[in-house]
C-alpha positions as CSV (number, residue, x, y, z in Angstrom):
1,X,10.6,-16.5,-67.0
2,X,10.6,-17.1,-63.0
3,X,9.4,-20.3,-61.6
4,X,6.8,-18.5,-60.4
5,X,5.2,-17.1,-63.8
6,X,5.6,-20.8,-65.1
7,X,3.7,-22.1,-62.3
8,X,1.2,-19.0,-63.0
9,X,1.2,-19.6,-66.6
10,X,0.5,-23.7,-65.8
11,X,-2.3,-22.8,-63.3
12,X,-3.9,-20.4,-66.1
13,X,-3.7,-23.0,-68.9
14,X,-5.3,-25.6,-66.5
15,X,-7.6,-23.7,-65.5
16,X,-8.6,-22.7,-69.4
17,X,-8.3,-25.8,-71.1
18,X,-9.3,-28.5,-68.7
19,X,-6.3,-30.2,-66.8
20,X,-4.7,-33.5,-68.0
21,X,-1.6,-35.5,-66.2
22,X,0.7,-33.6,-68.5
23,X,-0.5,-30.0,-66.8
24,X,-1.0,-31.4,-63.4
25,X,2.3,-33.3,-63.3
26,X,4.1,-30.0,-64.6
27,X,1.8,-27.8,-62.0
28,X,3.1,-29.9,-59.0
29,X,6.5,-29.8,-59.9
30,X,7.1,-26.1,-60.3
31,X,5.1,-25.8,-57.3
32,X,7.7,-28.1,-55.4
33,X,10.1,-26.2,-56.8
34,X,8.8,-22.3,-55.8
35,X,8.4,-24.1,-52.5
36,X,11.9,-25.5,-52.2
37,X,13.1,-22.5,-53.3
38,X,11.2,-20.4,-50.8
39,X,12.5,-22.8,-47.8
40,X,16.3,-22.3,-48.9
41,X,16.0,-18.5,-49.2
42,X,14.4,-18.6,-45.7
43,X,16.9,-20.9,-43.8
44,X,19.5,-18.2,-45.6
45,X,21.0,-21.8,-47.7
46,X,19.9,-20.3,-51.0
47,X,23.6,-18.3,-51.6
48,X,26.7,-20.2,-53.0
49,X,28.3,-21.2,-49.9
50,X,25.1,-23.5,-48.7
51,X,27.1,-26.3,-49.2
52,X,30.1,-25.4,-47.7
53,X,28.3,-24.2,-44.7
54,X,26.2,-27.3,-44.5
55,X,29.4,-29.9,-45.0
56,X,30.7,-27.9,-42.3
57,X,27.6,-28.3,-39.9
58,X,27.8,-31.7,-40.5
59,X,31.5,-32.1,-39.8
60,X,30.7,-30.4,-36.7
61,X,28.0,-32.3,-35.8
62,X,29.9,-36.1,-36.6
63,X,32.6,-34.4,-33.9
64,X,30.3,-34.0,-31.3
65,X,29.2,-37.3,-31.4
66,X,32.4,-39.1,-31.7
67,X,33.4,-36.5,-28.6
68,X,30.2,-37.3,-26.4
69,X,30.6,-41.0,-27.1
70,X,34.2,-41.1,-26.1
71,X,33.5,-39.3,-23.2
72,X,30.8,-41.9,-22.1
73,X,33.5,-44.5,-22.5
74,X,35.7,-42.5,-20.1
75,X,33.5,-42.2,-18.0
76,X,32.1,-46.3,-17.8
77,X,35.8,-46.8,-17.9
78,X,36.8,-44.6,-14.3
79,X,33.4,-45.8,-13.0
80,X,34.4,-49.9,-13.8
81,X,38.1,-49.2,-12.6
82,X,36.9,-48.0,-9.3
83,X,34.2,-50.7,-8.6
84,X,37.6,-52.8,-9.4
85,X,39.4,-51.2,-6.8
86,X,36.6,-51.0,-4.1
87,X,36.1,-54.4,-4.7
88,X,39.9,-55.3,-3.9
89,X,39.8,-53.4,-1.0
90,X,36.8,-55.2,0.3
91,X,38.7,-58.4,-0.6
92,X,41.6,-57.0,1.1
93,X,39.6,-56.5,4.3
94,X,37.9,-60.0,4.5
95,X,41.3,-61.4,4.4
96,X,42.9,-59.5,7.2
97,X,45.2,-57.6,5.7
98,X,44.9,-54.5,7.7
99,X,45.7,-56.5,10.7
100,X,48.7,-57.8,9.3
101,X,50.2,-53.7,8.9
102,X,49.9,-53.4,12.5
């Protein structure tokens, strides 16, 4: 018996003997699962390498980030080294040292 006949049968005996919790409960969760089941098949994660391709997705994903992030901190890094250096220049300048490589 599918999910779907169980949630069939549940709906039928509900709807000819009066629901209690007991029938209710059982009617919501077979109709979470159908549902569930419907979403995997849909997103194509419903086969037995789902989980491989999801660990996968998410190894990919945790890369990105750690690339993107260490490329932010190259970049703050060049970007604080050369406000370093124009700043020493400008130091340089006030002090006369150009006129001292004349």
């Amino acid at each position: 018996m599918t999910r779907e006949d169980m949630l069939a049968r549940l709906i039928a005996q509900a709807a000819s003997e009066g629901s209690d919790l007991v029938t209710l409960r059982a009617i919501v969760e077979e109709a979470g699962e159908v549902g569930a089941t419907r979403t995997l098949d849909r997103l194509g994660l419903s086969d037995a390498g789902a989980q491989d391709d999801i660990d996968e997705l998410r190894e990919l994903l945790k890369a990105w980030r750690d690339a993107k992030a260490s490329a932010w901190k190259a970049a703050v890094e060049w970007l604080t080294r050369g406000l370093l250096a124009l700043l020493l220049i400008g130091i340089a300048v006030r002090l006369g040292v150009p006129g001292l490589l004349k």
